[in-house]
N, C-alpha and C positions, 0 to 999 in steps of 0.2 A: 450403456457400456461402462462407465465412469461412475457411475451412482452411488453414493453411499450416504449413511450419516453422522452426524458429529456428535457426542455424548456431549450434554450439557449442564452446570448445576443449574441453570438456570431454566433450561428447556432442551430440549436433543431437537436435532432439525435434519433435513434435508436436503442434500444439493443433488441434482438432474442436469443431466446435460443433454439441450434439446436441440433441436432445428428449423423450431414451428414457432417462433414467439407468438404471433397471433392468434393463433392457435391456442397455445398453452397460456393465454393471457383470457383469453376469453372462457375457455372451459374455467376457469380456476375463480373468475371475478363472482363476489356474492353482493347478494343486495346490502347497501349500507357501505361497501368497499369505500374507499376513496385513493387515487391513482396519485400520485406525486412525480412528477416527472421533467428529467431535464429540458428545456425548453428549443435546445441542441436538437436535440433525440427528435422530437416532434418533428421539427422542421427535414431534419434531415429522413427518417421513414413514416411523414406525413402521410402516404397512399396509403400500407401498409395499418395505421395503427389509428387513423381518421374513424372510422366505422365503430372501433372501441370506445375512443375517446367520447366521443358523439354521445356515447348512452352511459358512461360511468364518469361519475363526478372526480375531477380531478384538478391538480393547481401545478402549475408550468413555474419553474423555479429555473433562475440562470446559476451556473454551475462557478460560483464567483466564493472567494475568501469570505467577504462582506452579508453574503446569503448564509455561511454554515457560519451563523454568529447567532450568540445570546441574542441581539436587537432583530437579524433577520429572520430567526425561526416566531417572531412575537406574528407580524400578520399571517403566516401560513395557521398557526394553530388559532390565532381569534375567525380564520374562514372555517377552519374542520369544526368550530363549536357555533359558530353561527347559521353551518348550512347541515348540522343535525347531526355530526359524527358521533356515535357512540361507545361506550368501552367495549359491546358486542361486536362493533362492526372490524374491519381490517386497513391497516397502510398497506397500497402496494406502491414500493419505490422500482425508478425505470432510470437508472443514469452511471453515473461513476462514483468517487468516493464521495463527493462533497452532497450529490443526493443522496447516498448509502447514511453519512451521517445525521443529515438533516433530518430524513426519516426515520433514522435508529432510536436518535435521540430523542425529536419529538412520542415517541412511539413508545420507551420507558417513562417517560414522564407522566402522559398523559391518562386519566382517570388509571394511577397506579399501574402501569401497563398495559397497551394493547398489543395483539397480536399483528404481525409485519411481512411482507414476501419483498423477495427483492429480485431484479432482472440485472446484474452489473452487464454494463454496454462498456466501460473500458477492459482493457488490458489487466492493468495495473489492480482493478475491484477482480475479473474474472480470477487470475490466480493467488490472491494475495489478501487484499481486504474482506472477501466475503464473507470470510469464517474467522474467529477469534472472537466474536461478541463485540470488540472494541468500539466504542462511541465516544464520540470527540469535537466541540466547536468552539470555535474563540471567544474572548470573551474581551471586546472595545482592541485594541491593538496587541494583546496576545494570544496565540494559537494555539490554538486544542487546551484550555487551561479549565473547558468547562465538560464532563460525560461520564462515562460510569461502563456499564459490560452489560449489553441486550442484543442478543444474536437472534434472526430472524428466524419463523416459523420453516421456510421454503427458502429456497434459491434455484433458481435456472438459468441455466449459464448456456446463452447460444453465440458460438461463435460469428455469427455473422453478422453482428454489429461491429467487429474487428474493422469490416470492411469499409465503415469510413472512418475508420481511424488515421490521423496521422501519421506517417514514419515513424516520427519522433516519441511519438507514446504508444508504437510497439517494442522502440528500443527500451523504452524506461521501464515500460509493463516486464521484459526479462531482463532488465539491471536490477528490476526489484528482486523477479525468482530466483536470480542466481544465489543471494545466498543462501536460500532453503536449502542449493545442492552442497554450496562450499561443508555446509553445518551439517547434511547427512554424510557425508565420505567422500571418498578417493572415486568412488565406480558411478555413483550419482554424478559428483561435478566434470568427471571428462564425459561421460555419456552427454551431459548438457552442453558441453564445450564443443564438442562434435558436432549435437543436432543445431545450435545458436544460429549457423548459418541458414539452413534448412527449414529452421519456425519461421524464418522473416517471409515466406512464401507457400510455404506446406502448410495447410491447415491441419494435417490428420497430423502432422510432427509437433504441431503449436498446441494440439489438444492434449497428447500424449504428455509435454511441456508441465498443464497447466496442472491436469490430473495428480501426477507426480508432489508439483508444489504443493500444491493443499493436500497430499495424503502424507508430505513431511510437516506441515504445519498442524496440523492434525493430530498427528504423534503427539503432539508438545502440549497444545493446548487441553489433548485430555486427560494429562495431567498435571498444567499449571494453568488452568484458564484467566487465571485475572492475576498472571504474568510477576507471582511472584517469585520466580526462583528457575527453574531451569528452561520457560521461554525465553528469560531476557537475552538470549544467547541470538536472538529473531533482532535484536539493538546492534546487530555486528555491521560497521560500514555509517550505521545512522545519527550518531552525532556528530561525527565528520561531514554527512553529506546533509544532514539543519542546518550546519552552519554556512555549507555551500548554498543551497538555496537561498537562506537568510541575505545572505551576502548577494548575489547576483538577482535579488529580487523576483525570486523564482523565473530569472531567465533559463535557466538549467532545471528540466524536470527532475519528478522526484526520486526515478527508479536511477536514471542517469545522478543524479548527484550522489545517491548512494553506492553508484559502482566507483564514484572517486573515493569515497568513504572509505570502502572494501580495499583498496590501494592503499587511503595510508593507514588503513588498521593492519594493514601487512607489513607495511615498510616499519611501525615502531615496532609489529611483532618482533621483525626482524636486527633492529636496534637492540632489543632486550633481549636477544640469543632465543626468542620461544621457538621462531622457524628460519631453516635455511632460505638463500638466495635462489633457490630452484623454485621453490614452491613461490614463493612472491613472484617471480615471472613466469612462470607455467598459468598460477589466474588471472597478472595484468595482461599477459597476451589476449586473452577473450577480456578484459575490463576496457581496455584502449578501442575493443571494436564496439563496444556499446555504449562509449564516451562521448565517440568520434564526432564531429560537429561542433561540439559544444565547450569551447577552450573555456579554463579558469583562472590563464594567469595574471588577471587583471585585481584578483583578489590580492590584498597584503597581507601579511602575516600579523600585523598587529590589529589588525579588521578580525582578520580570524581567528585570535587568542579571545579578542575581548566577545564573538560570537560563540565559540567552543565552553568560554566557562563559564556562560548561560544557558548551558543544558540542564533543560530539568532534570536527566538523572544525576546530576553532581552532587555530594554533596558538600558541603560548607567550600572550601576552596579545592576540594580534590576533587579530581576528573574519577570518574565510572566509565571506561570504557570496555569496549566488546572486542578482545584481542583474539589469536590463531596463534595456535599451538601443533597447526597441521591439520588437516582434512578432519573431518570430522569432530576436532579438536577444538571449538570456537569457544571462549571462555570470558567472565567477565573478569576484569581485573582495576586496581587504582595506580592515578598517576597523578604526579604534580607538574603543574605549569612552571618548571622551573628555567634555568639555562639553559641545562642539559636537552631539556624536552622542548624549550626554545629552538634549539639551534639545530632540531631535527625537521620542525617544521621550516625553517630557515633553508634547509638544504631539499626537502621536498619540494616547495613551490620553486627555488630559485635553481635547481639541480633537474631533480627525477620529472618534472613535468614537461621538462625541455627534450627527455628522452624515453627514445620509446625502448622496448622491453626486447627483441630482438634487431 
């Protein structure tokens, strides 16, 4: 129903949205394949995916920082060339992002690129990371500083890995897609505003959700795929919310730190006359319901100057941030770490977070 594909310089691909994984997991495997898969996943529809595994060679990878690194991806690729993998043969990745990358990455590199399928089982991969090409691993203690742009042959997106999903990374899976809606318009983000409630338990509403997001990421990426110029507007809420991960030691996920992100890239919006006080609280009213849990006032503000102007998009001392100018309006702009921008975030953390929006 959902089916389309994505135009690629690199390759055009595929996304399906299925029902049947095992099913569509087995009709699809060829000789030579090799499966890569969360070690999670396994465990958790062991019955279900036992019979595959059993007859296609594959390597159980735990879904950990340390694994999507220069040094972890070293034994996975010395087993794919020891136990016969070929540039003819295929990756198939089975897990979230940190398998999506694992295998993106290994997958571009390897005898010049192979060909790749991928099954996201999060949230946060189903609407959001499947598609853009993006690949990314750490490299000794800093993240994502090592990848390049190889987007997979396939993708099949079955919801029903949602189902053991935690709460928590359904919430973050639409803290992330919200701002695909802020960034298409006014009719997108209250339509999503509306259904937010309704995804946390509707499947047909969470599909409808996901569809949407990647047919607005979509737009963008086929015509800046390797995010020079009018994606980075997809950057809106995420260097505020690096630096809240960074900070809380990814005790706050990633889609949820970006909905605080998406707060104070509205609150300077709004400091700098780009948007009214209506609009900053017409979206923190839906941003505080997909927060909720996960307080950050434990952060200081000098933790978070000195984590904020270590964003790699900065550059030399100036901030690149991703500000609103209004629904549809989402724009890059430059700031300096000054007083002024000081004693905004001063009133954020020690003000606006104490209080809620209605």
């Amino acid at each position: 129903m959902y089916d389309f594909k994505v135009k690629s310089i690199i390759h055009d691909y595929q996304v399906h949205f299925i029902e049947n994984t095992p099913e569509i997991l087995a009709a699809e495997i060829k000789e030579g394949d090799f499966i890569i898969i969360d070690n999670n996943i396994i465990r958790l529809y062991e019955k279900s995916l036992e019979p595959i595994l059993k007859k296609t060679r594959h390597i159980g990878i735990d879904a950990t920082e340390p694994q999507k690194s220069y040094e972890g991806i070293i034994p996975v690729i010395r087993h794919l060339i020891e136990n016969g993998f070929k540039k003819n043969h295929r990756l198939i990745a089975i897990g979230g992002g940190i398998t999506q990358d694992v295998t993106a990455f290994i997958s571009s590199v390897m005898y010049r690129g192979v060909q790749w399928l991928f099954f996201p089982t999060t949230l946060l991969a189903q609407g959001d990371s499947c598609i853009g090409s993006k690949t990314s691993i750490n490299f000794e203690k800093y993240k994502n500083q090592v990848g390049g742009f190889y987007p997979p042959n396939k993708i099949f997106i079955d919801l029903a890995f949602l189902n053991t999903l935690e709460f928590e990374h359904i919430q973050s899976g639409l803290g992330e897609m919200c701002h695909y809606f802020i960034v298409a318009g006014d009719a997108d983000f209250y339509k999503f505003k509306n259904n937010y409630p309704h995804a946390l338990n509707d499947k047909s509403v969470l599909s409808s959700i996901i569809a949407r997001s990647l047919e607005i990421k979509k737009s963008y990426i086929e015509i800046d795929e390797f995010d020079q110029k009018e994606r980075q507007v997809f950057n809106y809420g995420h260097s505020f919310g690096h630096a809240i991960e960074s900070l809380t030691n990814y005790r706050v996920p990633h889609g949820i730190a970006v909905a605080y992100g998406m707060d104070m890239a509205n609150f300077v919006s709004v400091k700098l006359g780009y948007i009214n006080e209506k609009i900053r609280l017409e979206i923190r009213e839906l941003l505080e319901k997909i927060w909720q849990g996960f307080p950050i006032e434990d952060i200081s503000v000098e933790q978070f100057k000195t984590a904020l102007s270590k964003d790699k998009k900065n550059v030399g001392a100036e901030l690149r941030l991703i500000l609103n100018k209004g629904y549809g309006k989402i724009f890059k702009d430059a700031a300096t770490m000054d007083d002024t921008f000081t004693s905004w975030l001063n009133e954020y953390f020690n003000y606006e977070l104490k209080n809620k929006s209605l």
